[in-house]
N, C-alpha and C positions, 0 to 999 in steps of 0.2 A: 350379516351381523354388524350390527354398527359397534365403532369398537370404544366406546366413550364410557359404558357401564365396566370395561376392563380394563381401563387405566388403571383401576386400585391394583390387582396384579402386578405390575410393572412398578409401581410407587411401593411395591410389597416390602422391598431389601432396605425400606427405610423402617419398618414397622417390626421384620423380624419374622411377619409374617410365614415366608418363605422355610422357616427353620423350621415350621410349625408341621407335627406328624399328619396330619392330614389335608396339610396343601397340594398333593400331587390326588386327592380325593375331590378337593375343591375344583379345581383345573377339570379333572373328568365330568363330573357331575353338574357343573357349570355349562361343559358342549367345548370349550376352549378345546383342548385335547382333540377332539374329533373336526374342529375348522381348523387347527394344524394339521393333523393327517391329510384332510379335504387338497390343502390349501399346499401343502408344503411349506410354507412360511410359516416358520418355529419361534415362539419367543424369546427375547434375549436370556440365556444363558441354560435354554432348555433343545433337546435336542430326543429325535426316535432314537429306541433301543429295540432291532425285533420288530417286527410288526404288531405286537401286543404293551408294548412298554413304551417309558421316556423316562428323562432324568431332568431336573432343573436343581439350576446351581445359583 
């Protein structure tokens, strides 16, 4: 996964983005969410809950 199409994510908390009800939807359906799982490298301020879940702050 190159990760250059995901910078917007990470540049999110300037946008608000992140407050947005369906950003933990975007993150899934994007694949993110499952190359954290893969990967264990979680992105900043997001973290597993469970094997089915996560939070990002």
């Amino acid at each position: 996964m190159t990760q250059y199409p995901y910078v917007v994510f990470w540049n999110a908390p300037y946008s608000n983005v992140r407050a947005h009800p369906d950003f933990r939807k975007l993150l899934s359906e994007a694949g993110v969410v499952d190359y954290w799982r893969q990967t264990g490298k979680w992105g900043d301020g997001c973290r597993p809950i469970g094997a089915d879940d996560f939070q990002c702050q």
